[in-house]
N, C-alpha and C positions, 0 to 999 in steps of 0.2 A: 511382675513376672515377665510381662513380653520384653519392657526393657532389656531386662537380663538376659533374656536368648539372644536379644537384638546384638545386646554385646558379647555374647556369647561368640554369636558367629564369626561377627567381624576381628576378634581375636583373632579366632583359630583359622579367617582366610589371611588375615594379615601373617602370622606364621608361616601358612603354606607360602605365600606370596616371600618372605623373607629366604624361606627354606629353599626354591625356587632360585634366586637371585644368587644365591652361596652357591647352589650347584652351577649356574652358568659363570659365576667368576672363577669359579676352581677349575673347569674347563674350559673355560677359552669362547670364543667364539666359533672355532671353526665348523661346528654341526649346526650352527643355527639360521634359519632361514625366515626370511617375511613375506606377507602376501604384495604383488607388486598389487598394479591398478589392475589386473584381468584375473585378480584373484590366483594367479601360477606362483610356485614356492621361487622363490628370489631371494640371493644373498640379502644382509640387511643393507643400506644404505646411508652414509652418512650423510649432510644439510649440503647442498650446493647449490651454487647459482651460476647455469648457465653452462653451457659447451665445455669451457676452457677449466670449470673447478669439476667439471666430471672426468677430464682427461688427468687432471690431477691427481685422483683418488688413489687409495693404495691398493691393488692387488689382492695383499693380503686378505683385506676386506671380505673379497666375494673368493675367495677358495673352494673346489669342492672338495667330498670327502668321498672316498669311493667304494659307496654304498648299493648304488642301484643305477639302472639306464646302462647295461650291456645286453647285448643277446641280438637277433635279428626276427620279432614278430612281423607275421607273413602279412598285408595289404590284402582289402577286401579287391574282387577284380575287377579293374576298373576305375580304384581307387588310391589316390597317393598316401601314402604312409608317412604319419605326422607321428614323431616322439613326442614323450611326456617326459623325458629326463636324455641325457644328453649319453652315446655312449664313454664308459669308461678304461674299458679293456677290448680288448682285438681276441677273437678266437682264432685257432687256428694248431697245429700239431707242434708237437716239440718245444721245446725252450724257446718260444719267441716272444721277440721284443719290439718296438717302435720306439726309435726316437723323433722328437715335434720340437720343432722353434720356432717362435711366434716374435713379432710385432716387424719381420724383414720387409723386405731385405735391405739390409743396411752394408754399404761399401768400403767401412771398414773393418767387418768381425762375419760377413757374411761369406763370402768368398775363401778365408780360412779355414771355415768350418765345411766348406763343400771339399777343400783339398786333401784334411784328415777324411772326409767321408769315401771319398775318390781311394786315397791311398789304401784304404781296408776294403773297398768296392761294398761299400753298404750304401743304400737311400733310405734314406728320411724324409720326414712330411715337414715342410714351410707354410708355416699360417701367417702367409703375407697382409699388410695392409698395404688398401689399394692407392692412396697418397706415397706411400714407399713404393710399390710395384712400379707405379708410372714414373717415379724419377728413374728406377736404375730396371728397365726391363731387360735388360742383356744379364741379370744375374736370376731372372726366369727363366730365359733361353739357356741360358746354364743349366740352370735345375732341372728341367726338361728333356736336355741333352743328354747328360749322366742318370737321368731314371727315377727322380724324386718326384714325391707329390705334392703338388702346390695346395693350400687350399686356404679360403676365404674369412681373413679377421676385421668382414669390415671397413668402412674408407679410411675410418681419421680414428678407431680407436675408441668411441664411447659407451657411454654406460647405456646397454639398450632398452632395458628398463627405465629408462626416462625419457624415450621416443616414442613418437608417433607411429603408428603402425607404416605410414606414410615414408616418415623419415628411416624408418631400419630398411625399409627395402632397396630403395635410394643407398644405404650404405652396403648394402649386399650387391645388390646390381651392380653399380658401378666400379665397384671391386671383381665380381665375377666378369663383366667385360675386359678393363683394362690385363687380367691372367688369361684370358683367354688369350686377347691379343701379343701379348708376350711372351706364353707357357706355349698356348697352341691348341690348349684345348681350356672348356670352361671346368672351374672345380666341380669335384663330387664331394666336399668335405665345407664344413664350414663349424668353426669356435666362437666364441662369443666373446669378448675383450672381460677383462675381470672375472670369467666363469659365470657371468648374471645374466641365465635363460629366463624368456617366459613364456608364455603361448605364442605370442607373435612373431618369436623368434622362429622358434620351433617349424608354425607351420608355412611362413615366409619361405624357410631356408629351403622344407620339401618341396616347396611350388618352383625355385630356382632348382632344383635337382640335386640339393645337397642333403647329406644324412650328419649330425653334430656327434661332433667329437670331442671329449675334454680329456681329461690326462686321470692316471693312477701314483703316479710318482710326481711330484714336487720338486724340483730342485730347488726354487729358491732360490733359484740364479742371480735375479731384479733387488734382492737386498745386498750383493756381491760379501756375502760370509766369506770369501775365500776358498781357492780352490780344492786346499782339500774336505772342506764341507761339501760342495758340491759332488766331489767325487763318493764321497761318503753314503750321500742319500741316495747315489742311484745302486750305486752295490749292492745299499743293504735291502734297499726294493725293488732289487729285481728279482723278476718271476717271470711263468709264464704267461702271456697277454698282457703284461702289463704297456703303457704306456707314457712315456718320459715328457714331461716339462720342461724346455728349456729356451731361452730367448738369443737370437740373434744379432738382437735392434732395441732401442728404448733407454739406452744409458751405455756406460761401458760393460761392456760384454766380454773383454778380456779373458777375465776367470772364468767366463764359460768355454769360450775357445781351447784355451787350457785344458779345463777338465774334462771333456771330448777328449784330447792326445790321451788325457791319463788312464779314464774307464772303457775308451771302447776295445782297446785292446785287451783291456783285462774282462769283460761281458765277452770276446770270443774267445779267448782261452780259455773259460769255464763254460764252452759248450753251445753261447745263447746263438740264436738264429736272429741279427739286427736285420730290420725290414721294412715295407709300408705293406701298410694291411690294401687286400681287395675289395673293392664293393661288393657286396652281397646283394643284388638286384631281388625283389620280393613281390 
């Protein structure tokens, strides 16, 4: 008789266990998360070895899904205010929106994209890396100039969930210097390369003065679907607070350039308010 419960059970967790598996292939990965090493929810991870196969990685990967980590809870007094989730959307009145490009500044798709932005008189946030920031600081001095917000993706780009508490600061730091030195002032904003937060990030980022910030829209710019894919997904997600994905640097960016002429002008003629959000000081 014990036997037969014994297999009884393991049946019916093998089922759950199978049942389980079906429902995460028919949806995808993108809501699924693993505990890194400090026990924080973390994209999953796939096998690397070393620097160079984490710079590799795809994107896709660590995507979020925009669920939770918006709003501004108030810091005890005295005390700096560390997230648990990265925010998503921007509050604020009326039809507004942020657009964000990540991995610049790059000197052939970055600079176009400031002259579309120039030409409608909108700013947008740049999540520079600081390896990029230091070769072309004159297209900080740009950003700065015209009214955008710079803010901190990091030196060189890695998975920070496979650092050192050591080493993520070192990639904060040195990236917050070298935009200071270039923008003029240091970031208040700081993203996390592949979207893959964990404690150390988190409360790293607040001790340099940064509050994190990830996206609500996806463009999907980094697999170059073509531009009118790109124009497509921001259309159709846009809202109010929402927050755009898009990269200026990390491959050809072309089609993103592009699809900027095509949507921004169509997000102001339907009303939206293109912007950078404020700090919320707490």
């Amino acid at each position: 008789m014990q036997k037969d419960q014994l297999l009884t059970r393991l049946l019916t967790r093998r089922r759950a266990l199978l049942a389980g598996a079906a429902a995460v292939s028919a949806a995808g990965t993108a809501g699924l998360y693993a505990l890194g090493a400090d026990a924080e929810p973390v994209r999953p991870t796939a096998p690397a070895a070393g620097p160079q196969a984490a710079r590799a990685l795809k994107p896709s990967a660590y995507r979020l899904q925009p669920l939770t980590g918006y709003g501004a809870p108030a810091a005890a007094p005295g005390r700096t205010l560390v997230r648990r989730a990265p925010l998503l959307r921007m509050s604020g009145r009326g039809r507004t929106m942020v657009l964000t490009f990540d991995d610049g500044p790059d000197p052939r798709y970055t600079p176009a994209i400031l002259d579309i932005l120039a030409e409608y008189e909108v700013r947008a946030m740049f999540f520079v890396c600081g390896e990029m920031a230091a070769a072309h600081p004159g297209l900080l001095a740009r950003m700065s100039e015209e009214g955008h917000v710079v803010g901190n993706h990091t030196w060189s780009h890695p998975l920070l969930t496979r650092l050192t508490r050591r080493q993520i600061r070192s990639q904060m730091e040195r990236t917050c210097d070298v935009i200071e030195e270039a923008y003029g002032e240091r970031p208040e904003w700081f993203r996390a390369p592949y979207g893959a937060w964990n404690r150390a990030a988190f409360q790293i980022g607040a001790e340099l003065g940064m509050e994190p910030l990830a996206w609500t829209v996806d463009t999907l710019d980094w697999t170059a679907p073509g531009t009118r894919s790109i124009v497509g997904r921001v259309e159709n997600g846009a809202a109010p607070g929402v927050v755009v994905l898009s990269h200026d640097a990390g491959g050809d960016r072309s089609q993103s350039v592009h699809a900027l002429r095509d949507y921004l002008p169509e997000l102001l003629d339907s009303g939206y308010h293109v912007t950078v959000p404020v700090r919320q000081y707490t």
